[in-house]
MMTF fields as JSON, N, C-alpha, C and O atoms, coordinates in Angstrom:
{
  "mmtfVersion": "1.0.0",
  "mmtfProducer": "UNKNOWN",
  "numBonds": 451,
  "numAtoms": 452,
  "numGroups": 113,
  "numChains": 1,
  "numModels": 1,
  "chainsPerModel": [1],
  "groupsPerChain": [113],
  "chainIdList": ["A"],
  "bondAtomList": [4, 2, 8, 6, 12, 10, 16, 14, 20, 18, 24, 22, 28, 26, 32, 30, 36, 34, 40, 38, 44, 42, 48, 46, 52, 50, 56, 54, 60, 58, 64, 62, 68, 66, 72, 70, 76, 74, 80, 78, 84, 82, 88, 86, 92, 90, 96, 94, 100, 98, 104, 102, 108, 106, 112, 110, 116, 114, 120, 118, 124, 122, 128, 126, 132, 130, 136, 134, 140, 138, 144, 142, 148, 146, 152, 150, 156, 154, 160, 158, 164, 162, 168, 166, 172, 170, 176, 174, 180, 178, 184, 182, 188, 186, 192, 190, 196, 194, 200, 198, 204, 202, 208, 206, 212, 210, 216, 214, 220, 218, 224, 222, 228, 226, 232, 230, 236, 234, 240, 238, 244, 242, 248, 246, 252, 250, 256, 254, 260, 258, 264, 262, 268, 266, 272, 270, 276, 274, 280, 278, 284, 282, 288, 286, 292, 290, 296, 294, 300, 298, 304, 302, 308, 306, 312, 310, 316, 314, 320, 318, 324, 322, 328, 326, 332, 330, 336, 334, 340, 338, 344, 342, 348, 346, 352, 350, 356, 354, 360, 358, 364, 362, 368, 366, 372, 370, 376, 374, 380, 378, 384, 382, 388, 386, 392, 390, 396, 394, 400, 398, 404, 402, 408, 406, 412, 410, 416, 414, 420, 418, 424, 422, 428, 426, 432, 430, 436, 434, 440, 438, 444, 442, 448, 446],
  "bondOrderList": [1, 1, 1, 1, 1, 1, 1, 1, 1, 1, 1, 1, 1, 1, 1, 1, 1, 1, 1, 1, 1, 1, 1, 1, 1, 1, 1, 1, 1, 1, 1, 1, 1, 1, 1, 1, 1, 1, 1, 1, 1, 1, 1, 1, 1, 1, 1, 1, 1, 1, 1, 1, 1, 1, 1, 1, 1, 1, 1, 1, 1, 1, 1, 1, 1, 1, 1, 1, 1, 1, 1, 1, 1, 1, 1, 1, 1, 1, 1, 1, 1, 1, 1, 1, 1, 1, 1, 1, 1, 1, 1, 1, 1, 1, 1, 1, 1, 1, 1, 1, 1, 1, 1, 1, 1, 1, 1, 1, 1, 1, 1, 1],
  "groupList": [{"groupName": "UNK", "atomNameList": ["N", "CA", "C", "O"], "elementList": ["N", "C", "C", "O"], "formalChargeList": [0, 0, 0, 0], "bondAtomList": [1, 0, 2, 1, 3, 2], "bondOrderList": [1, 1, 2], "singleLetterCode": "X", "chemCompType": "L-PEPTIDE LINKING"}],
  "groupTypeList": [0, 0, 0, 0, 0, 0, 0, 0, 0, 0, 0, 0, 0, 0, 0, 0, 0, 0, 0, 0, 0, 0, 0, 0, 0, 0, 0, 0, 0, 0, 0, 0, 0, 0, 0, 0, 0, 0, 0, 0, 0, 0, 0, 0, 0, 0, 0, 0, 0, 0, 0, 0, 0, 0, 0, 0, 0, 0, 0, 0, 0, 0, 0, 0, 0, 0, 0, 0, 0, 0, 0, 0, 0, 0, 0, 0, 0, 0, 0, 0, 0, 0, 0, 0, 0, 0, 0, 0, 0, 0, 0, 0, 0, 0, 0, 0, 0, 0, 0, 0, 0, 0, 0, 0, 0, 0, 0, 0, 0, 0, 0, 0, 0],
  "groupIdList": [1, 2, 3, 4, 5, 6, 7, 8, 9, 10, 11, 12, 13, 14, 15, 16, 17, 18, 19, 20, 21, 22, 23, 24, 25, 26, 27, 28, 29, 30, 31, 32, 33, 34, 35, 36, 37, 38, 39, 40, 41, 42, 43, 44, 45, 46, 47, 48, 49, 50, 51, 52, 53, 54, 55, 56, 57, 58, 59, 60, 61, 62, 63, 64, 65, 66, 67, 68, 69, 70, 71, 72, 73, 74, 75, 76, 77, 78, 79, 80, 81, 82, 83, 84, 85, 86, 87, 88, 89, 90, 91, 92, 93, 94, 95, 96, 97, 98, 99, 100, 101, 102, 103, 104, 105, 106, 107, 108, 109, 110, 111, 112, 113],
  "secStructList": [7, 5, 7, 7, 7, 2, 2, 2, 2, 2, 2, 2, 2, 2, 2, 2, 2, 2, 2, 2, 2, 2, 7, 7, 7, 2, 2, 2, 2, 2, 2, 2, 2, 2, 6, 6, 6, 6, 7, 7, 1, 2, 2, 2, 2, 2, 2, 2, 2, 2, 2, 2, 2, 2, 2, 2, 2, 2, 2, 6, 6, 6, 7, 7, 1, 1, 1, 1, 7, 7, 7, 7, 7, 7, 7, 7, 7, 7, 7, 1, 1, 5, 7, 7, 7, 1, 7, 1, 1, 7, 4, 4, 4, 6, 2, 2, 2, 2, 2, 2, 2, 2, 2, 6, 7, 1, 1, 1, 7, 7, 7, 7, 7],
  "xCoordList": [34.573, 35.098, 34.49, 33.334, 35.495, 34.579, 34.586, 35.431, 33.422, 33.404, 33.432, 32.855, 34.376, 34.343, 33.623, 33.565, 33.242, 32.21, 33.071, 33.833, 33.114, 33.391, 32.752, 33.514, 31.54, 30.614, 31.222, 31.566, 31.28, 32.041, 33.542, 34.146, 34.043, 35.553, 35.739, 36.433, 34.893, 35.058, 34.882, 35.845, 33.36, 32.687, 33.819, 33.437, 34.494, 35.426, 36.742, 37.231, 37.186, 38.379, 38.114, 38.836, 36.626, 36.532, 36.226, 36.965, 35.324, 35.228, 36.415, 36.35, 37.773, 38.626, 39.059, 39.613, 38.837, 40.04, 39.172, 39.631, 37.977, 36.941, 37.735, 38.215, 37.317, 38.027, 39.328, 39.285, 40.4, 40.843, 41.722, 42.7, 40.73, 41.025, 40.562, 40.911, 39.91, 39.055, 39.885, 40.0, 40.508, 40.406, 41.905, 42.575, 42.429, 43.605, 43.456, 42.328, 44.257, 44.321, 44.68, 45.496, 44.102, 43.725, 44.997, 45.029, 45.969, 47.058, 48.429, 49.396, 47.741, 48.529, 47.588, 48.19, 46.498, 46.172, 46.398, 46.639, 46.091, 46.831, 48.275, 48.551, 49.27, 50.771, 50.689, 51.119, 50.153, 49.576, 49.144, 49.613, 47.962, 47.632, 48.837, 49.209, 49.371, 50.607, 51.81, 52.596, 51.664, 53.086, 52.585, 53.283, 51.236, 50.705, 51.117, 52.031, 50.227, 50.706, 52.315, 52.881, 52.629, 54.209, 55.112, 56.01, 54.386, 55.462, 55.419, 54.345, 56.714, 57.084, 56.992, 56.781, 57.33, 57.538, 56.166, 55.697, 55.414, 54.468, 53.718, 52.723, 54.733, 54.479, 54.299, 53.688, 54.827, 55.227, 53.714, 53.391, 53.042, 51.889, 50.955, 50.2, 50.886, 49.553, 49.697, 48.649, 50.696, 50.889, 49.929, 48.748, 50.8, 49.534, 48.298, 47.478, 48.039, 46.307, 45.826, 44.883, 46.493, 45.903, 45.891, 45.197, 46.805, 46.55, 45.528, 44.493, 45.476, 44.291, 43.173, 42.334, 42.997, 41.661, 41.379, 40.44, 42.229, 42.078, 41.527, 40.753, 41.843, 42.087, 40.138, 39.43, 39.665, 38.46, 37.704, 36.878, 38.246, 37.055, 37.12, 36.309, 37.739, 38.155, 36.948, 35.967, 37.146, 36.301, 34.933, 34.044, 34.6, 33.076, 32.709, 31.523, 33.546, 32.756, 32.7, 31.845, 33.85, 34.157, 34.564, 34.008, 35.467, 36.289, 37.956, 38.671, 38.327, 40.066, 41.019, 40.978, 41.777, 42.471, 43.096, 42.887, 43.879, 45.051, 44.168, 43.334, 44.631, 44.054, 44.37, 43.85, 45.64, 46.149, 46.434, 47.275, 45.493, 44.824, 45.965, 45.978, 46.947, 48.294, 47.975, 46.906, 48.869, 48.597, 48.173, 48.555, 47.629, 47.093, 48.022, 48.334, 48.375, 48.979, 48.155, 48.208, 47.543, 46.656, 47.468, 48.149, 47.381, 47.965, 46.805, 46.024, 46.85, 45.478, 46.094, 47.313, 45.589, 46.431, 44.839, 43.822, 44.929, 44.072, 44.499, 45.649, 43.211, 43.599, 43.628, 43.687, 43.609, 43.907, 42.303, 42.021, 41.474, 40.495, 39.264, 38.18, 39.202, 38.372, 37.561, 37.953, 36.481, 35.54, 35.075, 33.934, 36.019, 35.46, 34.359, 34.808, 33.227, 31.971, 31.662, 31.634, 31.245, 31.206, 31.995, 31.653, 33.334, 34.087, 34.44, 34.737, 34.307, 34.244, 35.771, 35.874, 37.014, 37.946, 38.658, 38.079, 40.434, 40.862, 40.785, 40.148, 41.688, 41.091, 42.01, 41.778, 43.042, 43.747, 42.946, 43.399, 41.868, 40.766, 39.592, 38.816, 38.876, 38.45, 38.834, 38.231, 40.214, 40.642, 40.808, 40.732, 41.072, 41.541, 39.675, 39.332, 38.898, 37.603, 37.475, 37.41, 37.452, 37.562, 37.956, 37.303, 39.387, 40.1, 39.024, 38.418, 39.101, 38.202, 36.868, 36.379, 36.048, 35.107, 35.409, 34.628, 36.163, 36.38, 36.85, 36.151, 38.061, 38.201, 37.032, 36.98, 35.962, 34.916, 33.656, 32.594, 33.835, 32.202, 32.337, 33.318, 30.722, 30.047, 29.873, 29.673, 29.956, 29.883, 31.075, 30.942, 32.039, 33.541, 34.969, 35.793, 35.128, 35.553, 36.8, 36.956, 37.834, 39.386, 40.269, 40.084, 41.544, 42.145, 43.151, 43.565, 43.416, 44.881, 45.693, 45.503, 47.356, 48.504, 48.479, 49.181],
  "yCoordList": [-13.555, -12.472, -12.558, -12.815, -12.296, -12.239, -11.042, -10.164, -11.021, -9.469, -9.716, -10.516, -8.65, -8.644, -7.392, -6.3, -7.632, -6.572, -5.582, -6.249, -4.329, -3.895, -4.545, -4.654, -5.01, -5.223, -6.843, -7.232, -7.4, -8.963, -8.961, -9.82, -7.889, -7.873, -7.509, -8.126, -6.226, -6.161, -7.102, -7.352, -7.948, -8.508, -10.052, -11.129, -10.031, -11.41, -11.151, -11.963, -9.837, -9.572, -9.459, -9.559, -9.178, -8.79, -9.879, -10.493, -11.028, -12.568, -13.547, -14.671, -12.767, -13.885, -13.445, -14.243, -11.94, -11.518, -12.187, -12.534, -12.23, -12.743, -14.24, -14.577, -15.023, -16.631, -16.848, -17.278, -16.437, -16.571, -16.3, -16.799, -15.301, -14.589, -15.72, -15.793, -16.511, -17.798, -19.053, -19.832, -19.303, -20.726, -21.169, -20.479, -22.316, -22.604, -23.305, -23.752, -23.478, -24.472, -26.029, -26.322, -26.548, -27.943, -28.789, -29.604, -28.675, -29.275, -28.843, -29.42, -27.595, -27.121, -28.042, -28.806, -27.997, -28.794, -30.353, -30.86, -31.013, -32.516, -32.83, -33.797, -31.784, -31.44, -31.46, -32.322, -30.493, -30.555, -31.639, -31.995, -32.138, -33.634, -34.617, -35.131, -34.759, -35.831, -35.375, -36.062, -34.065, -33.284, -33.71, -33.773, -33.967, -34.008, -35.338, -35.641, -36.269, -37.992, -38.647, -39.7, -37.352, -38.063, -37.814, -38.409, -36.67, -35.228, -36.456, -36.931, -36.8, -36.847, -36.661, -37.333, -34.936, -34.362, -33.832, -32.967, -34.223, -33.673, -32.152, -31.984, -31.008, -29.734, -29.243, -28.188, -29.968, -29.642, -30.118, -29.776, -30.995, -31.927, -30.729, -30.257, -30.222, -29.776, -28.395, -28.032, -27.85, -26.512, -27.317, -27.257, -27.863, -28.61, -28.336, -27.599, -28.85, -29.459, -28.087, -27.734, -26.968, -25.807, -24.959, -23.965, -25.565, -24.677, -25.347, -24.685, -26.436, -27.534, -27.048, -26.755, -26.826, -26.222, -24.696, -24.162, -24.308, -22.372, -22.364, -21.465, -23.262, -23.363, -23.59, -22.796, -24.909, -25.528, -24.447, -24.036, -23.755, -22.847, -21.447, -20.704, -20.826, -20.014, -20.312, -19.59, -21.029, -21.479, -21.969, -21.621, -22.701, -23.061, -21.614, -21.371, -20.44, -19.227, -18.618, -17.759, -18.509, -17.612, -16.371, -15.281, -16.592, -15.543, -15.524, -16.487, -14.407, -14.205, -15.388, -15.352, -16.314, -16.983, -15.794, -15.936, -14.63, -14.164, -12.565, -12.175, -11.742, -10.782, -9.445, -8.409, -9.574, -8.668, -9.585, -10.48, -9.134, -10.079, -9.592, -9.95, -8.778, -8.276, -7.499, -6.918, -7.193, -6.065, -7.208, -8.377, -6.858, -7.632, -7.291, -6.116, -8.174, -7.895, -8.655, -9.822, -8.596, -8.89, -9.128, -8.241, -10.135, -10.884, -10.713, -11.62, -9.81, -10.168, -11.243, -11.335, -12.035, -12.551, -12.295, -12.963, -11.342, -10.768, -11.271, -11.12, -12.16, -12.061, -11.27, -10.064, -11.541, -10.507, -9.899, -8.701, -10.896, -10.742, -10.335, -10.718, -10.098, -8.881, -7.725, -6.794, -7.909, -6.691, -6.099, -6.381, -4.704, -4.072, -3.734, -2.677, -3.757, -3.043, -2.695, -3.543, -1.152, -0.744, -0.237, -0.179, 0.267, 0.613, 2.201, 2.683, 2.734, 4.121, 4.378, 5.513, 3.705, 3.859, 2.885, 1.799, 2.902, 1.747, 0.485, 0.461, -0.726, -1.895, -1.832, -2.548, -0.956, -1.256, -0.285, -0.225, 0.624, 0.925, 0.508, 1.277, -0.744, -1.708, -2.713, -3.153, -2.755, -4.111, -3.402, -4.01, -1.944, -1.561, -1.077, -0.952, -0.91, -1.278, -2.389, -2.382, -3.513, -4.745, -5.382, -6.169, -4.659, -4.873, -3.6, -3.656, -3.109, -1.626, -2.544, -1.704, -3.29, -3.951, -4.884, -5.064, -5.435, -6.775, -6.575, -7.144, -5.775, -5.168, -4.907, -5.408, -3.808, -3.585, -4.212, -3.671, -5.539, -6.493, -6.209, -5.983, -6.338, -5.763, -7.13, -7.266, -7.992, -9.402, -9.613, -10.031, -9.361, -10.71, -8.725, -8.913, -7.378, -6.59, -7.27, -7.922, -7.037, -7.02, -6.081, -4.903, -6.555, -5.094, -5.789, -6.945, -4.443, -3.986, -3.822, -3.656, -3.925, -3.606, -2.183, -1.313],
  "zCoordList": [-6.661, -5.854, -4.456, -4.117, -3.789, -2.087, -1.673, -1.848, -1.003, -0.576, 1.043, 1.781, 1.251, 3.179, 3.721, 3.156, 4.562, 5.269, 6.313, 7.012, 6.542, 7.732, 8.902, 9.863, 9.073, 9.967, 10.148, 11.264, 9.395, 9.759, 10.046, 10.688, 9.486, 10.066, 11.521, 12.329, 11.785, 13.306, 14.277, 15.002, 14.516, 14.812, 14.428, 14.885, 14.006, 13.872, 14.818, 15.604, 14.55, 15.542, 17.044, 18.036, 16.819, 18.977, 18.745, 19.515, 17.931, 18.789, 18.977, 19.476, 18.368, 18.337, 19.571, 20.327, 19.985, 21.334, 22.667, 23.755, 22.255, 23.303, 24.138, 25.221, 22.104, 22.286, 23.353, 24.506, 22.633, 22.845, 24.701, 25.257, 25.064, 26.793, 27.56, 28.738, 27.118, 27.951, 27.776, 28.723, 26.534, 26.041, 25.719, 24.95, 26.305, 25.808, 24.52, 24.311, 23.703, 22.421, 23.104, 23.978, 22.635, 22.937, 23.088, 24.009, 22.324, 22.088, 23.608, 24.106, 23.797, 25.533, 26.582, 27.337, 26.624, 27.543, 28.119, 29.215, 26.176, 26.39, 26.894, 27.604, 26.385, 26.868, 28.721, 29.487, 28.953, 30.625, 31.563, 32.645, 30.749, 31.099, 31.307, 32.362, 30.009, 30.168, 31.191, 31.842, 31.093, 32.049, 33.59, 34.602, 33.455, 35.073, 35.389, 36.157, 34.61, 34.829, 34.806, 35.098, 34.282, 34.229, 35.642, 36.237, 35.8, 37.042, 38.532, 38.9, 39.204, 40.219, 41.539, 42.548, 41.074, 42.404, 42.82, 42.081, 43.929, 44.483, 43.995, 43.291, 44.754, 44.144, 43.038, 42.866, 42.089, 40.928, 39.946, 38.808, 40.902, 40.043, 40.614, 39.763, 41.76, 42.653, 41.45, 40.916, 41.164, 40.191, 38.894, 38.554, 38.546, 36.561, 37.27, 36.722, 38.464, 38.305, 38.496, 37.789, 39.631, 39.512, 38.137, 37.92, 37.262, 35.99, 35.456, 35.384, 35.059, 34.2, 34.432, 33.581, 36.568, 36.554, 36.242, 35.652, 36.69, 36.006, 34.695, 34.368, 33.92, 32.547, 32.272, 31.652, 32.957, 33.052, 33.106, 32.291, 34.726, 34.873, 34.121, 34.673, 33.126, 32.685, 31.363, 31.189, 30.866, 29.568, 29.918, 29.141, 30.925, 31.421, 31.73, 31.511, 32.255, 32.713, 32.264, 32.484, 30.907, 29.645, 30.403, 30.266, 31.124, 31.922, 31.916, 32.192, 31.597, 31.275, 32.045, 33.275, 31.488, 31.767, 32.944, 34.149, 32.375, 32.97, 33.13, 32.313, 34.481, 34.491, 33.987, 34.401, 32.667, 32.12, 30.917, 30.834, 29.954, 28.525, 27.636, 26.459, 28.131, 26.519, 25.91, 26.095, 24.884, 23.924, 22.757, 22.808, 22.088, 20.635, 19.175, 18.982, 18.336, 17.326, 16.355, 16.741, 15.466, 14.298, 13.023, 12.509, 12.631, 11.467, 10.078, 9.789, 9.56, 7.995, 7.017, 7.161, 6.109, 5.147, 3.948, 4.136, 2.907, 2.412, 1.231, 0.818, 0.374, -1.101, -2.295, -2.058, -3.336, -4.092, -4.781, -4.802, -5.258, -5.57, -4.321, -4.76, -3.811, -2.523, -3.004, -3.708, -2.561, -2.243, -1.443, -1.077, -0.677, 0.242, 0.851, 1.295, 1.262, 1.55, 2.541, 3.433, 2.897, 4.07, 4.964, 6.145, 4.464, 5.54, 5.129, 4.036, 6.277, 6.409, 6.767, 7.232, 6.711, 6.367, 6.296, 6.294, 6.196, 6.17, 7.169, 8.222, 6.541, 7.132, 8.42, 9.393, 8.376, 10.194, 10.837, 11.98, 10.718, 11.733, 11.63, 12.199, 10.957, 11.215, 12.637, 13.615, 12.067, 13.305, 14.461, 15.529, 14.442, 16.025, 16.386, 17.562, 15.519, 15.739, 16.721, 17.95, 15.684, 16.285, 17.887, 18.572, 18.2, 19.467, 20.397, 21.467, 19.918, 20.989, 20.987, 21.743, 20.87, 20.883, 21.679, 22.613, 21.613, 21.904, 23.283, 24.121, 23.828, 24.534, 25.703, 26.826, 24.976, 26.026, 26.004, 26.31, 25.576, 25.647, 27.291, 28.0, 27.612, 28.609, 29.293, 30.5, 28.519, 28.979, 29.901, 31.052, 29.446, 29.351, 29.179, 28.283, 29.832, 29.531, 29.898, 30.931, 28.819, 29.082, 29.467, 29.161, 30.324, 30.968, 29.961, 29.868, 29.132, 28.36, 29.316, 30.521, 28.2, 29.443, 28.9, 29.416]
}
């Protein structure tokens, strides 16, 4: 049986909203790369490289790609055998826990739309 924590569920949802405000997935960037080496037209290349680097410096500074981070939609996929512990109510105010955290790290704060 696994047991999930309130305290690890939150603490997983604000680090993913964290991750993810900084960091492209790897597989957009190589796409970019090749879109750059391939691209033609002048302007069109100087745009990739300014995204590539936004992108660079966004994750070396761990600072919001974009300055309006979205609304968040949270996907659970929960098994059957689970053990709650610790939660002072249900698990969708856990996760909006989670986003309200994640949201206001003092580090890295995100602006909602």
């Amino acid at each position: 049986m696994t047991t999930l924590r309130y305290n690890d569920l939150v603490d997983s949802v604000a680090g993913a909203l964290q991750y993810i405000s900084y960091y492209h997935p790897a597989d957009y960037i190589a796409h970019l790369a090749r879109a750059y080496a391939a691209e033609q037209s002048p302007a069109a290349k100087d745009a990739i490289a300014q995204i590539l680097t936004n992108s660079k410096m966004c994750a070396e500074g761990k600072r919001p790609i974009c300055q309006d981070t979205g609304i968040v939609n949270v996907f659970l996929k929960i098994g059957m055998d689970v053990r709650w512990e610790g939660f002072p109510a249900g698990v969708e105010d856990a996760v909006n826990d989670g986003v309200r955290k994640g949201y206001l790290d003092p580090d890295n704060t995100l602006r909602a739309s």
